[in-house]
PQR file with spaces between the fields and no chain letter, atoms N, CA, C, O and H, PARSE charges and radii, in Angstrom:
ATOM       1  N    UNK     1     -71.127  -22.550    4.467 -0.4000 1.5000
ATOM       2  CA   UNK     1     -71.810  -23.496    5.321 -0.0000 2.0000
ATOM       3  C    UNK     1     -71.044  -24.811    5.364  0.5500 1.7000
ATOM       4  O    UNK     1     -70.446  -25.210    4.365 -0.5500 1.4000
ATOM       5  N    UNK     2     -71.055  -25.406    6.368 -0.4000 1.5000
ATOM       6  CA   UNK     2     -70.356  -26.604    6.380 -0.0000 2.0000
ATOM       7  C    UNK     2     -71.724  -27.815    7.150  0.5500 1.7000
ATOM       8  O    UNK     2     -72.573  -27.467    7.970 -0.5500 1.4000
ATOM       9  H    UNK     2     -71.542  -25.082    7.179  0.4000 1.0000
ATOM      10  N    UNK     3     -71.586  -28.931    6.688 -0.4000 1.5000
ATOM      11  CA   UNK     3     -72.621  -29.880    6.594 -0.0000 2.0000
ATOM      12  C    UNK     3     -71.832  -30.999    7.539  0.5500 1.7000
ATOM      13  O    UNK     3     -70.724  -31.536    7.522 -0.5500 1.4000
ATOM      14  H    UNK     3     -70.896  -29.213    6.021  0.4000 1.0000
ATOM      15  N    UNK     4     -73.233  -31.060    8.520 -0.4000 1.5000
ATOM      16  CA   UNK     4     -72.067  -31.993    9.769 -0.0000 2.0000
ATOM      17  C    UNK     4     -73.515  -33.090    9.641  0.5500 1.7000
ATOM      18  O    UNK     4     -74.609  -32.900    9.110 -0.5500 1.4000
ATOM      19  H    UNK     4     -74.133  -30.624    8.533  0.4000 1.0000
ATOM      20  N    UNK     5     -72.948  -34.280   10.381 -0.4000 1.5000
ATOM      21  CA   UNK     5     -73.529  -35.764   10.325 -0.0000 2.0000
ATOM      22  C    UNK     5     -73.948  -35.457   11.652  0.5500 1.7000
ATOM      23  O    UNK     5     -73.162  -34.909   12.425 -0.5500 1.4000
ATOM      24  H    UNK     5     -72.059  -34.434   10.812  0.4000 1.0000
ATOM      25  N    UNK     6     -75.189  -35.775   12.018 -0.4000 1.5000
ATOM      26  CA   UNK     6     -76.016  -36.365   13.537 -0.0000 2.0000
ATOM      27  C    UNK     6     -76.816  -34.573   13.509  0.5500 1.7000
ATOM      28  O    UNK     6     -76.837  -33.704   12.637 -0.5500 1.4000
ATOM      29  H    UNK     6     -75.827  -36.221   11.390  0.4000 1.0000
ATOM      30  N    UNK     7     -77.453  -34.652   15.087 -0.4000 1.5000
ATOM      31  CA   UNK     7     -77.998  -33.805   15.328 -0.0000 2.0000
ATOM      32  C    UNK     7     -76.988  -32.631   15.878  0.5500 1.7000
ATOM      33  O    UNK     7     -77.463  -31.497   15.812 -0.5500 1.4000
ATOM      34  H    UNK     7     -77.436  -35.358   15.795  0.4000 1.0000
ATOM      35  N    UNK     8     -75.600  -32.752   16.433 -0.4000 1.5000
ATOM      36  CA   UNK     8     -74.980  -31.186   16.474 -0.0000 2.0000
ATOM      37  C    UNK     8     -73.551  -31.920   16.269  0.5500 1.7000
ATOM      38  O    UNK     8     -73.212  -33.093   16.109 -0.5500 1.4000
ATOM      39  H    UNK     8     -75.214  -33.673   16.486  0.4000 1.0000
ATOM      40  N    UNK     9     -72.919  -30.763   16.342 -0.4000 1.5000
ATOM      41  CA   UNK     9     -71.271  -31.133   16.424 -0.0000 2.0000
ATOM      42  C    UNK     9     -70.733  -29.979   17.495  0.5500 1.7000
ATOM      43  O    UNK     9     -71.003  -28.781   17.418 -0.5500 1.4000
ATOM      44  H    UNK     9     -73.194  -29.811   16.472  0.4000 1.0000
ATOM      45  N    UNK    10     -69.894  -30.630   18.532 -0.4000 1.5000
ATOM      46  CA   UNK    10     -69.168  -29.587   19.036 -0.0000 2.0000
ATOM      47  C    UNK    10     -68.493  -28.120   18.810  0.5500 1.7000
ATOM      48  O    UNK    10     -68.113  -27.801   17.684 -0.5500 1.4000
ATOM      49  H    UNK    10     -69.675  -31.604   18.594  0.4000 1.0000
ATOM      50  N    UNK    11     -68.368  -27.299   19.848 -0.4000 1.5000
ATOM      51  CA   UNK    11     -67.421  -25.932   18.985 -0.0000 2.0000
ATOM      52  C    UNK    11     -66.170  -26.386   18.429  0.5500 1.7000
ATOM      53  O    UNK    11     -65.833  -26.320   17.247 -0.5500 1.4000
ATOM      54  H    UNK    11     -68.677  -27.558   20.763  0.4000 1.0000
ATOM      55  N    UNK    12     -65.573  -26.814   19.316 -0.4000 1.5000
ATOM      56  CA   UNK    12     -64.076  -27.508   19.139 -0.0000 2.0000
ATOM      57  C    UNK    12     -63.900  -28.322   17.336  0.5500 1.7000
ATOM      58  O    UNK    12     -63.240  -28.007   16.346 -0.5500 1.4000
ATOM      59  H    UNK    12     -65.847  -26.867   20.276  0.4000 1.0000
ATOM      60  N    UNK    13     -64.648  -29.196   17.571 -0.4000 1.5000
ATOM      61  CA   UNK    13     -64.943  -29.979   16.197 -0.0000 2.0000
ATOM      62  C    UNK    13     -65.411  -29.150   15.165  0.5500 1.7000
ATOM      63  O    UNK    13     -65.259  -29.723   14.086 -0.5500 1.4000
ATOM      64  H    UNK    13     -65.184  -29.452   18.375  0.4000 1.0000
ATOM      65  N    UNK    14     -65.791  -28.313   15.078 -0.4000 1.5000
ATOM      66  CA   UNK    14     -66.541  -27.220   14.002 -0.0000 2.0000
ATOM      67  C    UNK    14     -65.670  -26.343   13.508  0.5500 1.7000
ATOM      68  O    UNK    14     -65.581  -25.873   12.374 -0.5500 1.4000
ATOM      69  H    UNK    14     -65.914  -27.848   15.954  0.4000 1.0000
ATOM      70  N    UNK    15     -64.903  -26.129   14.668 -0.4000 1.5000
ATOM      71  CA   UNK    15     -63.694  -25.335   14.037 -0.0000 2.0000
ATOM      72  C    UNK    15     -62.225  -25.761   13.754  0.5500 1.7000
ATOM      73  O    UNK    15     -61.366  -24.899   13.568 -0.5500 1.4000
ATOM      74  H    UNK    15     -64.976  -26.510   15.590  0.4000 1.0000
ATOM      75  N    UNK    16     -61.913  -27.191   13.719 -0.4000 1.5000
ATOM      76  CA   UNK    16     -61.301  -28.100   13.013 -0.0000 2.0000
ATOM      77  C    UNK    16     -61.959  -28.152   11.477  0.5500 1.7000
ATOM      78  O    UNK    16     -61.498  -27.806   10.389 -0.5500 1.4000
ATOM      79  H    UNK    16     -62.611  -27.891   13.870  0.4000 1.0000
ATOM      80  N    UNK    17     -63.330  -28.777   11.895 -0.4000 1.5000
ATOM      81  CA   UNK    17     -63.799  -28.841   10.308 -0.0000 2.0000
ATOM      82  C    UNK    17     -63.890  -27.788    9.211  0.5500 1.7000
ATOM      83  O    UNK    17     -63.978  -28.015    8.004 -0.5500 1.4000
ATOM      84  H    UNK    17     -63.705  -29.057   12.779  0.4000 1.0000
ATOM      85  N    UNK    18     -63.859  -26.733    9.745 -0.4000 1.5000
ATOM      86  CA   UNK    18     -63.563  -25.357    9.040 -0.0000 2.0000
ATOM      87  C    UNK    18     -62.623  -24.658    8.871  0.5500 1.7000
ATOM      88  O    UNK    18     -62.596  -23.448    8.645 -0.5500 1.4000
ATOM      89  H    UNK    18     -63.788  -26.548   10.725  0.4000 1.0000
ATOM      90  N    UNK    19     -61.314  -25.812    9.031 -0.4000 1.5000
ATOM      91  CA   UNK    19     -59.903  -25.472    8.898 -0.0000 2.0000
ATOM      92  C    UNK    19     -59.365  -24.015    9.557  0.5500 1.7000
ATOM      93  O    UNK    19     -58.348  -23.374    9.291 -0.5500 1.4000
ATOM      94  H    UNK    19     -61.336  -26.795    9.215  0.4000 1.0000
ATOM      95  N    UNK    20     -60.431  -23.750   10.509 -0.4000 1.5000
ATOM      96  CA   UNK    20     -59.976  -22.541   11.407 -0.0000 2.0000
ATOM      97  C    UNK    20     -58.632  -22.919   12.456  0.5500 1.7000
ATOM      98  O    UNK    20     -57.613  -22.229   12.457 -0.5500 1.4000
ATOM      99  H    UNK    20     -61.257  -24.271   10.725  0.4000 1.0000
ATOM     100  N    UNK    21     -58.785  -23.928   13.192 -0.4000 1.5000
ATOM     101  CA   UNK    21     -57.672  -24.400   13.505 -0.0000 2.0000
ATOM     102  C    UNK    21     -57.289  -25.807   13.071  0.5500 1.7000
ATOM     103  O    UNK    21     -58.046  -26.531   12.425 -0.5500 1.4000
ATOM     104  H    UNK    21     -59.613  -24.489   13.191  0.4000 1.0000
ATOM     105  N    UNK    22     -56.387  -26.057   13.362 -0.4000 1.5000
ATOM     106  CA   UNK    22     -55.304  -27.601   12.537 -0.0000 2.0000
ATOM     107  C    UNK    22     -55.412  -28.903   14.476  0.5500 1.7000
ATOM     108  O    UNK    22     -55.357  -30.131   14.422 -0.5500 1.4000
ATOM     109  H    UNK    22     -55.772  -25.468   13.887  0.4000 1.0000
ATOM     110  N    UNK    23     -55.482  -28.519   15.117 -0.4000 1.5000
ATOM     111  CA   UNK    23     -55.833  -29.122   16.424 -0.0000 2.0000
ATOM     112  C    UNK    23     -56.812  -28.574   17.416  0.5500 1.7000
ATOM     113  O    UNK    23     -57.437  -27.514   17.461 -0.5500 1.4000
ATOM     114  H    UNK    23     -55.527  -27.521   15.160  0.4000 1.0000
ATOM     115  N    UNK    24     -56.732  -29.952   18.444 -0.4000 1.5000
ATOM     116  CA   UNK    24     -58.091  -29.838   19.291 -0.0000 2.0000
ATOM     117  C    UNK    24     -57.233  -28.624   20.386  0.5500 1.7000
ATOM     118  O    UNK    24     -57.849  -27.597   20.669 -0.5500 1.4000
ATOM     119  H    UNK    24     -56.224  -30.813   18.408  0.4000 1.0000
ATOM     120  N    UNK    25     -55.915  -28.823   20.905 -0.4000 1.5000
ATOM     121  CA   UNK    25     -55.607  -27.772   21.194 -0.0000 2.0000
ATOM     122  C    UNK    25     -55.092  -26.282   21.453  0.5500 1.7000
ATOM     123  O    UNK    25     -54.708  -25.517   22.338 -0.5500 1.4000
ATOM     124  H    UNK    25     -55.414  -29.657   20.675  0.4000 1.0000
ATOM     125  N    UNK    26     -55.396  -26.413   19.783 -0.4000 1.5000
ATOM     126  CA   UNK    26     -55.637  -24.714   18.969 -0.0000 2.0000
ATOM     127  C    UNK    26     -56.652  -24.150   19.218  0.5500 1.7000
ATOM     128  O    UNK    26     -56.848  -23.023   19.672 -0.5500 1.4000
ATOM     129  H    UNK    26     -55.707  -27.034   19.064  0.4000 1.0000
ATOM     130  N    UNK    27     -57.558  -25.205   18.818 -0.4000 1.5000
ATOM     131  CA   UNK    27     -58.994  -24.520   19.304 -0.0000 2.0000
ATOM     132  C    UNK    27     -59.214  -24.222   20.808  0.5500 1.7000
ATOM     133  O    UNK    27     -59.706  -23.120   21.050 -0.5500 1.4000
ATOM     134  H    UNK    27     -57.399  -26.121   18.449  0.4000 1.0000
ATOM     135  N    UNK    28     -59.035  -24.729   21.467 -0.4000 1.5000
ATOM     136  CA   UNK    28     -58.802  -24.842   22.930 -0.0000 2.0000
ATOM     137  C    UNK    28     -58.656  -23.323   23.301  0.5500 1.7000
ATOM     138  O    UNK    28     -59.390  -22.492   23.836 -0.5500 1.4000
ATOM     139  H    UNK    28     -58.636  -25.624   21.270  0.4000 1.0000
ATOM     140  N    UNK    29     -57.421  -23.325   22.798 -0.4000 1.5000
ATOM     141  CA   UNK    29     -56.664  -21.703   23.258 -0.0000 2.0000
ATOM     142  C    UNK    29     -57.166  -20.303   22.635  0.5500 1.7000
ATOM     143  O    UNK    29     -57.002  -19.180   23.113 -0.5500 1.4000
ATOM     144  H    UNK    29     -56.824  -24.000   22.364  0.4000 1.0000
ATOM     145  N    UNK    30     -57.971  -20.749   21.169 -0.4000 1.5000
ATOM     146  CA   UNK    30     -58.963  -19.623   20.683 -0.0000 2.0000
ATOM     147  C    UNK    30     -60.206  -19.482   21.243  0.5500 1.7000
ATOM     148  O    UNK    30     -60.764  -18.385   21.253 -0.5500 1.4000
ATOM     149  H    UNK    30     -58.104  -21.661   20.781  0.4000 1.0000
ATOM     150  N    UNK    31     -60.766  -20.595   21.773 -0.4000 1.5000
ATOM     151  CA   UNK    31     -61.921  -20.490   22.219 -0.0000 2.0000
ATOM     152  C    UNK    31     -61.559  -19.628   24.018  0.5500 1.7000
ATOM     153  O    UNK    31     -62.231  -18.707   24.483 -0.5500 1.4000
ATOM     154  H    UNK    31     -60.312  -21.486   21.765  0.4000 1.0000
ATOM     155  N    UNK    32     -60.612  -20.142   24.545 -0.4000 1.5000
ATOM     156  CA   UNK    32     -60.159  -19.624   26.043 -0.0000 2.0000
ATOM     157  C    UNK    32     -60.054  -17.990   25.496  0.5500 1.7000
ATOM     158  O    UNK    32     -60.638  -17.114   26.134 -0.5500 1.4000
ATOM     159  H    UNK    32     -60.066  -20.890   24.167  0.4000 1.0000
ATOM     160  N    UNK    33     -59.469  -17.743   24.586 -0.4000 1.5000
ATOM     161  CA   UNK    33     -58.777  -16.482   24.044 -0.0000 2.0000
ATOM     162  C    UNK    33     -60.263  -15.198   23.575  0.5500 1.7000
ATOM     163  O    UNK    33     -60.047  -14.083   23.101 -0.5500 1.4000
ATOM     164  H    UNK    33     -58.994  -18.454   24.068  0.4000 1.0000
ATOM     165  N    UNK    34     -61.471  -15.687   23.834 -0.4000 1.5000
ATOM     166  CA   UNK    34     -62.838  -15.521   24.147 -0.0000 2.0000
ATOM     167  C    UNK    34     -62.997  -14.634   22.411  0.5500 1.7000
ATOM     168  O    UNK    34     -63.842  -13.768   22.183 -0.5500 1.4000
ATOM     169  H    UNK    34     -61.647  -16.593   24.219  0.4000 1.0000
ATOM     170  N    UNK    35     -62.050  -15.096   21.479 -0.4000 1.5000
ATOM     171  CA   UNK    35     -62.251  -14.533   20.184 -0.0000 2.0000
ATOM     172  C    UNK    35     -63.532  -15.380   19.032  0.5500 1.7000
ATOM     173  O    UNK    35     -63.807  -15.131   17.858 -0.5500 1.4000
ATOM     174  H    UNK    35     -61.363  -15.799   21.665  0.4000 1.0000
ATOM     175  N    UNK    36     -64.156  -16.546   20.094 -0.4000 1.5000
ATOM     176  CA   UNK    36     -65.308  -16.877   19.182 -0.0000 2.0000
ATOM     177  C    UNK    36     -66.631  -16.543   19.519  0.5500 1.7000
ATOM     178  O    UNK    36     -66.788  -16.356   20.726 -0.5500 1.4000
ATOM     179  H    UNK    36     -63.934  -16.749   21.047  0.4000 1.0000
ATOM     180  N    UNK    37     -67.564  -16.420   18.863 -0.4000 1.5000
ATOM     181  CA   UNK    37     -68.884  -16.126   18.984 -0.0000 2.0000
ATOM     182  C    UNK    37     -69.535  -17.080   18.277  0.5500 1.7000
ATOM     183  O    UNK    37     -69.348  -17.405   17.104 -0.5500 1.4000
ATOM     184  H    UNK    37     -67.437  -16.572   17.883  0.4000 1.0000
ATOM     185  N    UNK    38     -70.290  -17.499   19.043 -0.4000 1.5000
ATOM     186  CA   UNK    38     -71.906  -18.189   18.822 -0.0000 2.0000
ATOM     187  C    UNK    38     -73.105  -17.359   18.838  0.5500 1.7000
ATOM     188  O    UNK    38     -73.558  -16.757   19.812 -0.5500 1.4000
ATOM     189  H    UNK    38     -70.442  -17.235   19.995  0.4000 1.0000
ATOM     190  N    UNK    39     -73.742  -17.406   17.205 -0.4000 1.5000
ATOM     191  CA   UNK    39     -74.888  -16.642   17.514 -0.0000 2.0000
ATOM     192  C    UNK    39     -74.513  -15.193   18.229  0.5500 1.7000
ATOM     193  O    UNK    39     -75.277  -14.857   19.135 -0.5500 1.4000
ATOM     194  H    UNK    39     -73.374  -17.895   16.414  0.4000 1.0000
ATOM     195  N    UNK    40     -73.557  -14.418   17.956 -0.4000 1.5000
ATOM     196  CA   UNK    40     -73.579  -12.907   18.212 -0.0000 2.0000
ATOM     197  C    UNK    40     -72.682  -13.394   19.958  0.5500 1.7000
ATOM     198  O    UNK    40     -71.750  -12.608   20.130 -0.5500 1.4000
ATOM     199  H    UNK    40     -72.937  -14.691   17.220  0.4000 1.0000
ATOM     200  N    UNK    41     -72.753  -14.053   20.709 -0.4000 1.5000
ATOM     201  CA   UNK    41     -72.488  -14.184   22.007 -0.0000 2.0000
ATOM     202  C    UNK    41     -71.207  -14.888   22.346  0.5500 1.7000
ATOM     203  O    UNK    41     -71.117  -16.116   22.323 -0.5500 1.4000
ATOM     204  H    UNK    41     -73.510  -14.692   20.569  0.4000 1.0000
ATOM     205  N    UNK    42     -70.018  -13.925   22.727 -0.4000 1.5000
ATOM     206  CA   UNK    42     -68.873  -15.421   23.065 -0.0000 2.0000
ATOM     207  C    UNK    42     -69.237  -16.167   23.881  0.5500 1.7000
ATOM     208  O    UNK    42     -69.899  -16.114   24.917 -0.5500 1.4000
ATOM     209  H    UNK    42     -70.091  -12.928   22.746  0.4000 1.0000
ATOM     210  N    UNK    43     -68.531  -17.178   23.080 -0.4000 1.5000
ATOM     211  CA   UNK    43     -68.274  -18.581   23.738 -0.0000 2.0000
ATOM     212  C    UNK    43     -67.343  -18.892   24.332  0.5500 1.7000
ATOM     213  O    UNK    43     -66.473  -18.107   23.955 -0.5500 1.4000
ATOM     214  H    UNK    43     -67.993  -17.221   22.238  0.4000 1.0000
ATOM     215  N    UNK    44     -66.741  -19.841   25.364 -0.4000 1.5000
ATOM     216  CA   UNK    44     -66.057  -20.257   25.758 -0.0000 2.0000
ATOM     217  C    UNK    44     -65.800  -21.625   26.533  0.5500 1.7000
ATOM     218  O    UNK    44     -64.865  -21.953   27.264 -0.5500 1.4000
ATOM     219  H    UNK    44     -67.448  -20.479   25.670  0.4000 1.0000
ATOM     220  N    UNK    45     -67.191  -22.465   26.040 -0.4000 1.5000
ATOM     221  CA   UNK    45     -67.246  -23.263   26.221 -0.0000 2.0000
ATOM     222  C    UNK    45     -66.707  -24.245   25.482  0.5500 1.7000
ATOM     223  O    UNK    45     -67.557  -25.116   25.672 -0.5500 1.4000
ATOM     224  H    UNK    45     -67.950  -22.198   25.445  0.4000 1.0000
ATOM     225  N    UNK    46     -65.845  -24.772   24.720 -0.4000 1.5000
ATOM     226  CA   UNK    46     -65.170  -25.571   23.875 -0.0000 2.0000
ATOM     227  C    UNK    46     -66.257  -26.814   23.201  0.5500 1.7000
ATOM     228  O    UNK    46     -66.533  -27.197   22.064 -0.5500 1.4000
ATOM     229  H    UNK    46     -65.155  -24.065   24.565  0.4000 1.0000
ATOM     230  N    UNK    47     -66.658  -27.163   24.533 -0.4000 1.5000
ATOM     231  CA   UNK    47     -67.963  -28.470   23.976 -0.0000 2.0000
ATOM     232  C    UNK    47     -69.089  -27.930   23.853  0.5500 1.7000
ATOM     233  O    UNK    47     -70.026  -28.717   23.989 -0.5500 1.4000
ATOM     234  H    UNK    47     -66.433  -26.853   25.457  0.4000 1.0000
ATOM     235  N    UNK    48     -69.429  -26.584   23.588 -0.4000 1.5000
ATOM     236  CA   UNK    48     -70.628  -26.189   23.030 -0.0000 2.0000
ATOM     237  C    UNK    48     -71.773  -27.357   22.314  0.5500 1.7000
ATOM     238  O    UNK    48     -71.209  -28.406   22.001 -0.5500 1.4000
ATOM     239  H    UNK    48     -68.668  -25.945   23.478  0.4000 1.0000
ATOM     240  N    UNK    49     -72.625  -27.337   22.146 -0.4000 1.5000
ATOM     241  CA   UNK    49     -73.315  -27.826   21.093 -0.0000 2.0000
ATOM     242  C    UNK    49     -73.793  -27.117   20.101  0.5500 1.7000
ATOM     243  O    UNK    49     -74.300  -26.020   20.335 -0.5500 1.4000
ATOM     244  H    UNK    49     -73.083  -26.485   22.400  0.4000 1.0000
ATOM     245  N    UNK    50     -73.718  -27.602   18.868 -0.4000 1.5000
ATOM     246  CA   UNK    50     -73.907  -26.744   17.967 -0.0000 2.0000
ATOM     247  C    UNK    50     -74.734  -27.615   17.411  0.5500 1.7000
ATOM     248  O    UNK    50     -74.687  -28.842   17.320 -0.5500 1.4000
ATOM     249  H    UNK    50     -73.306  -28.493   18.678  0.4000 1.0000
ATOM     250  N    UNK    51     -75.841  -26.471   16.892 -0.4000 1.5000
ATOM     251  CA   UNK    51     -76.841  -27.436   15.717 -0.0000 2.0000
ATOM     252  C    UNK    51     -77.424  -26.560   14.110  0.5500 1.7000
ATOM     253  O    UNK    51     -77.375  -25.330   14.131 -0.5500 1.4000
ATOM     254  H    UNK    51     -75.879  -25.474   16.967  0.4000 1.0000
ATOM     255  N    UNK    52     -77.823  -27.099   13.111 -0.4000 1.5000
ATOM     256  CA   UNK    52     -77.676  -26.441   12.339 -0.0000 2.0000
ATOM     257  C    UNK    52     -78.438  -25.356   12.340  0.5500 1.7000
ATOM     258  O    UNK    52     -79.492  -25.404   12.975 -0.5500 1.4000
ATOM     259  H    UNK    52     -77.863  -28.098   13.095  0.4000 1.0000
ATOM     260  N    UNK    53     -78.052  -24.084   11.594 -0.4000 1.5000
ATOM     261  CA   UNK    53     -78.268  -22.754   11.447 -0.0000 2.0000
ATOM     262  C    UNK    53     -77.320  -21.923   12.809  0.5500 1.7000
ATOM     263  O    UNK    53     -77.462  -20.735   13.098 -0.5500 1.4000
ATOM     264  H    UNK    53     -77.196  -24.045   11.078  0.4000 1.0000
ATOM     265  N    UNK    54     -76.509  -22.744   13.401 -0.4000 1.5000
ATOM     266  CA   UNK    54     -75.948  -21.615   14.788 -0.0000 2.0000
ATOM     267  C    UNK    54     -74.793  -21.190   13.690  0.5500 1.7000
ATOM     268  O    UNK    54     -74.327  -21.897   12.796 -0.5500 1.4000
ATOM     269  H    UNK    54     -76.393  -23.710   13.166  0.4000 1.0000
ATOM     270  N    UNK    55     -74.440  -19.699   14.053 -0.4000 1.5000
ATOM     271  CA   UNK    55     -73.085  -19.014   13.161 -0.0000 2.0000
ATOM     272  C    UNK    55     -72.460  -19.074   13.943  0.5500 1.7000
ATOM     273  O    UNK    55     -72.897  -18.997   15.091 -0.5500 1.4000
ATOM     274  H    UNK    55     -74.818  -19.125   14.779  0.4000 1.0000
ATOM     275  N    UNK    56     -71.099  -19.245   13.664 -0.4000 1.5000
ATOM     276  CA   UNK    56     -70.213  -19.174   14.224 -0.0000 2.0000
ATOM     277  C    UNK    56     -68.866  -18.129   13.853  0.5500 1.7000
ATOM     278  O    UNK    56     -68.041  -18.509   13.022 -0.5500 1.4000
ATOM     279  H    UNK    56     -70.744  -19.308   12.731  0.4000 1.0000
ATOM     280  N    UNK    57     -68.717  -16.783   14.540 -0.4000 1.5000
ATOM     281  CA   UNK    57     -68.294  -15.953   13.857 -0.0000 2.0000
ATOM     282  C    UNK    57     -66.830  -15.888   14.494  0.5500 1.7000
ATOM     283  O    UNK    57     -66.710  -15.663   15.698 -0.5500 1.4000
ATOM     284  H    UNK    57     -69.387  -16.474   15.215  0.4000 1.0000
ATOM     285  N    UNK    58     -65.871  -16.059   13.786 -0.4000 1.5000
ATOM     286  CA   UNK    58     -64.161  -16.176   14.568 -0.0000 2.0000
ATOM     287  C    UNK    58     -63.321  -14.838   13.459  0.5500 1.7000
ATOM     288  O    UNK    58     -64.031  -14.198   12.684 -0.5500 1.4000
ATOM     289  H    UNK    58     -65.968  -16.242   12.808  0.4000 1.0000
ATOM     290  N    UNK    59     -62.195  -14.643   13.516 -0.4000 1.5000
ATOM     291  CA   UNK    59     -61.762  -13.792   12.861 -0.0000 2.0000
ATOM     292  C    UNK    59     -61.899  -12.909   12.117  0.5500 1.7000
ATOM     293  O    UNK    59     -61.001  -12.462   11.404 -0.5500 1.4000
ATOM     294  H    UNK    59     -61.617  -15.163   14.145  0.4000 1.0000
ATOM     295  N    UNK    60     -63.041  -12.514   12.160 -0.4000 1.5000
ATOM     296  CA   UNK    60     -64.141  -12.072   11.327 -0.0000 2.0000
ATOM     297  C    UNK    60     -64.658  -12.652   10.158  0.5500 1.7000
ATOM     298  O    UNK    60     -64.868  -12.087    9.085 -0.5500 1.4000
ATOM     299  H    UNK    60     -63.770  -12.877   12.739  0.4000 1.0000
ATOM     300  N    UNK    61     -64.843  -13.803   10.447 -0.4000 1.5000
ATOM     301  CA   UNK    61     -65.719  -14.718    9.121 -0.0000 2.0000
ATOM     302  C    UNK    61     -66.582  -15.507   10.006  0.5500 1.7000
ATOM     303  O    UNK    61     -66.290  -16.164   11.005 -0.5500 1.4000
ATOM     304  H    UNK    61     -64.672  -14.262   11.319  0.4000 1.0000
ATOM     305  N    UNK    62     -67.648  -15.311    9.457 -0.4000 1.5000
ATOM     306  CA   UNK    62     -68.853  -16.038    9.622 -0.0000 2.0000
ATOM     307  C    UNK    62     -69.225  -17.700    9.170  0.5500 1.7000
ATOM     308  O    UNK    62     -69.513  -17.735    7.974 -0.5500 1.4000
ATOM     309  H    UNK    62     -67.885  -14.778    8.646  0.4000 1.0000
ATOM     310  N    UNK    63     -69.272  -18.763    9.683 -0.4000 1.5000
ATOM     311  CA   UNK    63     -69.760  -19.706    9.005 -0.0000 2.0000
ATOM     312  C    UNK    63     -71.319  -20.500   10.077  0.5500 1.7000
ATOM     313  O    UNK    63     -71.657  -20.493   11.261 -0.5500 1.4000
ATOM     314  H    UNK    63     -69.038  -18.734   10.655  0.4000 1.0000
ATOM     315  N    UNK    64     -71.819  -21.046    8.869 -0.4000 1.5000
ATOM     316  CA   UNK    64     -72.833  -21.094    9.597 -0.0000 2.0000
ATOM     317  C    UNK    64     -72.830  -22.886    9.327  0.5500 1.7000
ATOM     318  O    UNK    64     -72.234  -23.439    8.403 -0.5500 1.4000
ATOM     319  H    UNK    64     -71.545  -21.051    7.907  0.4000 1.0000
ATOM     320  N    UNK    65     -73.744  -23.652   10.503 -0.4000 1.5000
ATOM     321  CA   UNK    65     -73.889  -24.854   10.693 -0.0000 2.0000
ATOM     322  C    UNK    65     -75.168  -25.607    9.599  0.5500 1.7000
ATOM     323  O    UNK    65     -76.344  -25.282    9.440 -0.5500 1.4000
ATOM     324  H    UNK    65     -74.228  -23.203   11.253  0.4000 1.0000
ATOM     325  N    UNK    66     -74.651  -26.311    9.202 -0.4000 1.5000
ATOM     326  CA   UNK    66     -76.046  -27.042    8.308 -0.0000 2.0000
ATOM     327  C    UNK    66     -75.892  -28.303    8.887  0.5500 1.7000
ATOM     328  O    UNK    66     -76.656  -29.219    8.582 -0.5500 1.4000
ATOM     329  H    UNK    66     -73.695  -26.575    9.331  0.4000 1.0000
């Protein structure tokens, strides 16, 4: 679980903070690359909102939002 400040944090930002990717346009190109899921459903929206308890499942690891 990773513990974010305010009421959500972006996809983009979530998966920086989870050292999944090292830039905003890494994530960019994984999220285009339709290899993330929100809650069971790809995403491809980059500015998603995320709030806590959404999973976020990429390479096959799961992390979830607190």
């Amino acid at each position: 679980m990773k513990k974010i400040r305010g009421e959500y944090i972006k996809l983009d930002s979530f998966l920086k903070l989870c050292d999944v990717v090292s830039t905003g346009g890494e994530a960019k190109l994984l999220i285009n690359s339709e290899e993330v899921k929100v809650n069971g459903t790809v995403e491809t929206r980059r500015g998603r909102k995320l709030h806590p308890g959404d999973q976020v499942e990429v390479h096959g690891r799961t992390y979830t939002v607190e």
